[in-house]
C-alpha positions as CSV (number, residue, x, y, z in Angstrom):
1,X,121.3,87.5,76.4
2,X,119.4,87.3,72.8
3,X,115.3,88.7,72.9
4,X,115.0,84.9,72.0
5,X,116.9,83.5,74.9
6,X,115.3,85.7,76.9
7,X,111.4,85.0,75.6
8,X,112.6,81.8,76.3
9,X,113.4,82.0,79.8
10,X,110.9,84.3,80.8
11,X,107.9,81.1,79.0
12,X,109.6,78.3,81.2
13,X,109.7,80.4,84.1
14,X,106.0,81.2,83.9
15,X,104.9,77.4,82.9
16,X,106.9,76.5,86.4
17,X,104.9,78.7,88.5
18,X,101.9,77.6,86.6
19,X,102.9,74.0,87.5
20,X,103.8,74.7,90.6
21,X,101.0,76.5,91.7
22,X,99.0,73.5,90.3
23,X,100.8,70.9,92.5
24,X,100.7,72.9,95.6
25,X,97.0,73.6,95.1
26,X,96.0,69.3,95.4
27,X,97.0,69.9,99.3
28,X,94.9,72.9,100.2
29,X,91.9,71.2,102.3
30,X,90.6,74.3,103.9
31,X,90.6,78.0,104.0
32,X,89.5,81.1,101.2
33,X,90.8,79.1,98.6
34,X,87.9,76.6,99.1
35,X,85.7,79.3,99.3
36,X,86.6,81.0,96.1
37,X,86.6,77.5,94.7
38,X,82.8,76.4,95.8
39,X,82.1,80.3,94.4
40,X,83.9,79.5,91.0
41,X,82.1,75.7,90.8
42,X,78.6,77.3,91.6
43,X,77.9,78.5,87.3
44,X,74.4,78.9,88.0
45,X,75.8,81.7,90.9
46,X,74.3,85.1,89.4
47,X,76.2,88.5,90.4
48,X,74.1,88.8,93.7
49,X,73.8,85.3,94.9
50,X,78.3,85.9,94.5
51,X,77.8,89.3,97.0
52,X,75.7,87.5,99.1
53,X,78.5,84.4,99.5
54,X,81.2,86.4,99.3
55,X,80.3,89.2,101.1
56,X,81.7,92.0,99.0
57,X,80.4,94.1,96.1
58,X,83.7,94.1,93.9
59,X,82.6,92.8,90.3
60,X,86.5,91.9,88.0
61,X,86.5,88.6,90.5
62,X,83.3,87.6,90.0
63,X,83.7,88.3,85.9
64,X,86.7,86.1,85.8
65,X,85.1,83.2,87.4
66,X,82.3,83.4,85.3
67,X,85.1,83.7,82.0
68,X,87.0,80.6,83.6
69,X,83.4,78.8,83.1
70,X,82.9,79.6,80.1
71,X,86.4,78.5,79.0
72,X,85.9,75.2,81.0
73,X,89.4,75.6,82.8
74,X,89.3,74.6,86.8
75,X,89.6,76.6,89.7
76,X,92.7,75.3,90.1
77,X,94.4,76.1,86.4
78,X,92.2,79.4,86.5
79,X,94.5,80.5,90.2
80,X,97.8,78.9,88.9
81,X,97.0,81.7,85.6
82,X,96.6,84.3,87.7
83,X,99.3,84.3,89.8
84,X,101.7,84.3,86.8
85,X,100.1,87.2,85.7
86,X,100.6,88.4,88.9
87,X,104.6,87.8,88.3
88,X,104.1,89.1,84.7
89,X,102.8,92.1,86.5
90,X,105.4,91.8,88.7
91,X,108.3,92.1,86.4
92,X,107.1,95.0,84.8
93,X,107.2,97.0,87.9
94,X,110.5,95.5,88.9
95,X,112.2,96.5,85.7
96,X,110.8,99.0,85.7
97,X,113.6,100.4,87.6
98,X,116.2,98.0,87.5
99,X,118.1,96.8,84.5
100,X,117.2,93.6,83.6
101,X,120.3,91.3,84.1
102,X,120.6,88.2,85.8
103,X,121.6,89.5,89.0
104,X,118.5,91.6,89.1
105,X,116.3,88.9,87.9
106,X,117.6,86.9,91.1
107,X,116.5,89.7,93.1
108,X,113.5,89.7,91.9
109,X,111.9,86.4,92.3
110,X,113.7,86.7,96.3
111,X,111.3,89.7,96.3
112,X,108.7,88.9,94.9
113,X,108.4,85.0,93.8
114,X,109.6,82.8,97.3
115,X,108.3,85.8,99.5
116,X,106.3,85.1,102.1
117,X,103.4,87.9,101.0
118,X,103.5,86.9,97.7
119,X,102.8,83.2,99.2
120,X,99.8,84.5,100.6
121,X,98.6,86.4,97.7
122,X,99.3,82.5,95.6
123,X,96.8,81.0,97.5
124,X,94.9,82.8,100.1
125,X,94.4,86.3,98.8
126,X,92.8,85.9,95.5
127,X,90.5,89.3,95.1
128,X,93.6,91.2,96.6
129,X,96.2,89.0,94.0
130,X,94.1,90.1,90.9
131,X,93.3,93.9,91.9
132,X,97.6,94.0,92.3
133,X,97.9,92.8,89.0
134,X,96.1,95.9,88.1
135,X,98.0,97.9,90.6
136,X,101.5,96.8,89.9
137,X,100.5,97.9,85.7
138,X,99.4,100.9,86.6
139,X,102.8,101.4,88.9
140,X,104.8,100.4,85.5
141,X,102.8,103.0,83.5
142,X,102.4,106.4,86.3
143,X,105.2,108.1,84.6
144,X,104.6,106.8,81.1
145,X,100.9,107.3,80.5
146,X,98.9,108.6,82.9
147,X,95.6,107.3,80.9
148,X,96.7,103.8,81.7
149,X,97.4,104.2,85.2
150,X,93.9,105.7,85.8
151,X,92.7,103.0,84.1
152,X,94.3,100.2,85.8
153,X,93.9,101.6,89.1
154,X,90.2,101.7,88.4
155,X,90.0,98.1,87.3
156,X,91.9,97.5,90.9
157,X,89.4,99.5,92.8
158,X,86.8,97.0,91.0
159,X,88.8,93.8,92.2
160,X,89.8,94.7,95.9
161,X,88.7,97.8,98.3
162,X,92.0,97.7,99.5
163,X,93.4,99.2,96.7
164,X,92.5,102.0,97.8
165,X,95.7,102.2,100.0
166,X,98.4,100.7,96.9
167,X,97.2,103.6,94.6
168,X,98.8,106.7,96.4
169,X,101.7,105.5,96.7
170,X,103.7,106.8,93.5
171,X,102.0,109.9,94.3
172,X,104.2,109.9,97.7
173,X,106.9,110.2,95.7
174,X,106.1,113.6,93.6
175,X,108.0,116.1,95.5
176,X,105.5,119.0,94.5
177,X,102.2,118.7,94.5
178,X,100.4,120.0,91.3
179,X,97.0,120.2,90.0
180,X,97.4,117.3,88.3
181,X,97.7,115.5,92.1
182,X,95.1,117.3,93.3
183,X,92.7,116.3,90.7
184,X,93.8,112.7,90.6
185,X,93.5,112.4,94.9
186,X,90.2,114.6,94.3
187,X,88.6,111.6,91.4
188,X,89.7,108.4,93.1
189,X,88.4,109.8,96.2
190,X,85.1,110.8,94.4
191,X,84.6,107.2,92.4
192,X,84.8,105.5,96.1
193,X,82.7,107.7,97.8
194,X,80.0,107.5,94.8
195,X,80.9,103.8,94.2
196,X,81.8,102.3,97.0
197,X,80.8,104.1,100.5
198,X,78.2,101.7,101.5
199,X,80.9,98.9,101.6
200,X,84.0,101.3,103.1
201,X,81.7,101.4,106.0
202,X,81.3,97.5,105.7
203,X,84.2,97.1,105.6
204,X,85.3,99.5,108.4
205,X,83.0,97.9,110.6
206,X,84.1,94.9,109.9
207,X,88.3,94.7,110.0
208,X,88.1,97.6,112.7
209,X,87.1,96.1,116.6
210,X,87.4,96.7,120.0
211,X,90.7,95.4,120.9
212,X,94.3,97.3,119.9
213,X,96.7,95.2,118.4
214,X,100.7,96.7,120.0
215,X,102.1,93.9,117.4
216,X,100.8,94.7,114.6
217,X,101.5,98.4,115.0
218,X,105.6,98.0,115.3
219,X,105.7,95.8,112.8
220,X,104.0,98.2,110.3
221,X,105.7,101.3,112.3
222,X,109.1,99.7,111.1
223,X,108.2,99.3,107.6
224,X,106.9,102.6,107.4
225,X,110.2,103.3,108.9
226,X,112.2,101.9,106.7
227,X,110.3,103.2,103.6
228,X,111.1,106.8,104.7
229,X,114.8,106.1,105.2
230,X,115.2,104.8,102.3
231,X,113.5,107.4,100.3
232,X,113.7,110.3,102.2
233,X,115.1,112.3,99.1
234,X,112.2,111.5,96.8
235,X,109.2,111.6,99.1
236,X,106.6,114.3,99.6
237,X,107.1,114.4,103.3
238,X,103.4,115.7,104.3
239,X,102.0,113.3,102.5
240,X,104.3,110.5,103.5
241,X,103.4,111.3,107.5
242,X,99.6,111.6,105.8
243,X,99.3,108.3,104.7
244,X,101.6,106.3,107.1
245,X,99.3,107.4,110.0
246,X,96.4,106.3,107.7
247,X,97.8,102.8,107.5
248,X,98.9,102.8,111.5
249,X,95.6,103.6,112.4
250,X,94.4,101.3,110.7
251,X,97.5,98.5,111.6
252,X,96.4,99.0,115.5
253,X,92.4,98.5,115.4
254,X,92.2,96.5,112.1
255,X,93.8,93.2,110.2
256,X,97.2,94.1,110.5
257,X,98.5,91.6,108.2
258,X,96.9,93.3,104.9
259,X,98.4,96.9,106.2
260,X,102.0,95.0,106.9
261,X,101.4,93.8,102.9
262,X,100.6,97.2,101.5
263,X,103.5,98.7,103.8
264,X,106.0,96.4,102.6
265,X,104.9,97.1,98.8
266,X,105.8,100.6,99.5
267,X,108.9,99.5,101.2
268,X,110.2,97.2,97.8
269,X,108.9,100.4,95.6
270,X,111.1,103.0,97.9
271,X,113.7,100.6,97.1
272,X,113.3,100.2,93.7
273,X,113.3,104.0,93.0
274,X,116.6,105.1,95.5
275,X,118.7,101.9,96.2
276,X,119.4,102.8,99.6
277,X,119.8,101.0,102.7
278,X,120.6,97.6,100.7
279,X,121.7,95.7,103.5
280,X,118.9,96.3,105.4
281,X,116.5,95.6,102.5
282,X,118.2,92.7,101.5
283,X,118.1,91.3,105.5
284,X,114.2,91.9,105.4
285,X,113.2,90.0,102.2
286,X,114.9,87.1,103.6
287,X,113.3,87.4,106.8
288,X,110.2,87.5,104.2
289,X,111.7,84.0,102.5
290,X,112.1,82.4,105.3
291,X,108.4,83.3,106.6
292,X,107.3,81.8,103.3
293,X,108.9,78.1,103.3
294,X,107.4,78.6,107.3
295,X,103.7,79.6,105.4
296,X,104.5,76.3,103.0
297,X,105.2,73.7,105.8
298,X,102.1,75.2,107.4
299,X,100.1,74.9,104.4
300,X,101.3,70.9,103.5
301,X,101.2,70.2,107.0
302,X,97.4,71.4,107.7
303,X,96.0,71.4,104.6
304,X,95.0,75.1,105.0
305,X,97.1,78.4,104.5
306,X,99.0,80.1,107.4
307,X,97.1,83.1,108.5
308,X,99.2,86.2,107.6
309,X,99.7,87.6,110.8
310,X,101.5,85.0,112.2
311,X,105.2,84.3,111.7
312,X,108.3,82.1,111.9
313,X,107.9,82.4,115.8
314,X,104.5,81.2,116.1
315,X,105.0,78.4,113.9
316,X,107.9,77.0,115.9
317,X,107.3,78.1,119.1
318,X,103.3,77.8,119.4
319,X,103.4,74.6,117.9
320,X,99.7,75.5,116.3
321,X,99.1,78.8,114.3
């Protein structure tokens, strides 16, 4: 396939998300994404009156409202943007270890267009959708230029807390662990506690409760699982078992479907690097696909976004979500 063809391709791809993501949006009643919407409509909303609404202290979203004003685009158009960036951001990652053929780019879009994550992130998750734009750049750039993957894992940290937890893991991968680790683990732990410790213990306080959620702790003990199978010859095993009981700490007293998201990232980016365990891999993203037409009927059919805890079984079997 020509550059040209492929430009080609790649524009109408993007312009059909865009539309989609524009049609889908007319049948969301309720939920965040009326939230972010009333925040976005409010232009008279200064930077405080946003953290007092919102509840959080992270400033990129609040700037990009404010730039969708000025630019006198919707809500709407401004979310159906972002999330092909998001797939822009996306691809890069993708290819960045894969060739780009068709058979790939098939592989992609099951992975990361008609998932059922990336469903939420479309129109539920906006803060955590535009801090993984950041994220996935600075996953395409860790072994190209460390500059830029500082940089736009700082610019995460500014859109979402929780990026916090998609940062380490390339580092998971570096079998030895060199200054250069130790100063980059030792900076981004500084800039939060400095930047953000008044809203990690928010935020603690806040996802963290009383009760212990079994569930959510197999379903992000398999991923975590999985990712070590299939990477076991790449990983830095200490601080693979480091971080995994990080997130399964956090998977049995806090919102398990944000950890099952960041432990399913590091799934596709175990993946990505080694190639193993196909079959399994392949049987999970559909699993994934078919969660998301579930998460679409949901949406059409109550006018609000499927929670992302829930699954193909409660949809079906509950008969309410």
């Amino acid at each position: 396939m020509s550059k040209a063809h492929k430009a080609i391709g790649l524009t109408l791809f993007y312009l059909s998300v865009v539309f989609f993501s524009v049609l889908l949006s007319d049948f969301i009643n309720f939920g965040d994404f009326k939230i972010y919407e009333k925040s976005f409509n409010d232009h008279s909303q200064s930077f405080e009156d946003y953290q007092l609404y919102m509840g959080v202290n992270e400033p990129i979203p609040f700037l990009l409202f404010r730039l969708g004003n000025l630019l006198g685009i919707s809500f709407v158009y401004l979310n159906a943007f972002l999330n092909a960036l998001f797939l822009l951001a996306a691809y890069k990652f993708f290819f960045t270890f894969r060739k780009e053929n068709v058979g790939n780019f098939v592989l992609f879009c099951i992975v990361f267009v008609v998932s059922f994550y990336s469903a939420v992130l479309f129109f539920a998750a906006i803060r955590v959708k535009i801090a993984l734009i950041f994220i996935l750049f600075s996953y395409h750039y860790f072994s190209v230029s460390r500059t830029r993957f500082y940089m736009f894992s700082i610019m995460g940290l500014l859109s979402h807390f929780q990026s916090i937890f998609f940062i380490p893991i390339p580092f998971l991968f570096q079998k030895r662990v060199n200054k250069l680790m130790v100063i980059s683990i030792s900076a981004i732990t500084f800039f939060v506690f400095v930047f953000y410790l008044e809203l990690l213990l928010n935020r603690v306080s806040a996802y963290i409760g009383s009760s212990v959620y079994i569930g959510n702790f197999i379903k992000v003990l398999f991923l975590l699982s999985l990712g070590y199978l299939i990477s076991e010859r790449r990983i830095n095993k200490v601080l693979y078992f480091l971080y995994s009981l990080l997130l399964l700490t956090f998977a049995l007293f806090a919102d398990g479907g944000r950890i099952a998201q960041i432990a399913w990232l590091l799934v596709t980016f175990s993946f990505l690097m080694t190639h193993r365990y196909r079959f399994t891999f392949y049987m999970l993203t559909l699993y994934f696909v078919i969660n998301s037409l579930v998460f679409y009927l949901f949406l059409l059919d109550n006018g609000y976004p499927m929670h992302p805890d829930n699954t193909i079984l409660n949809y079906f079997f509950r008969g309410d979500v």
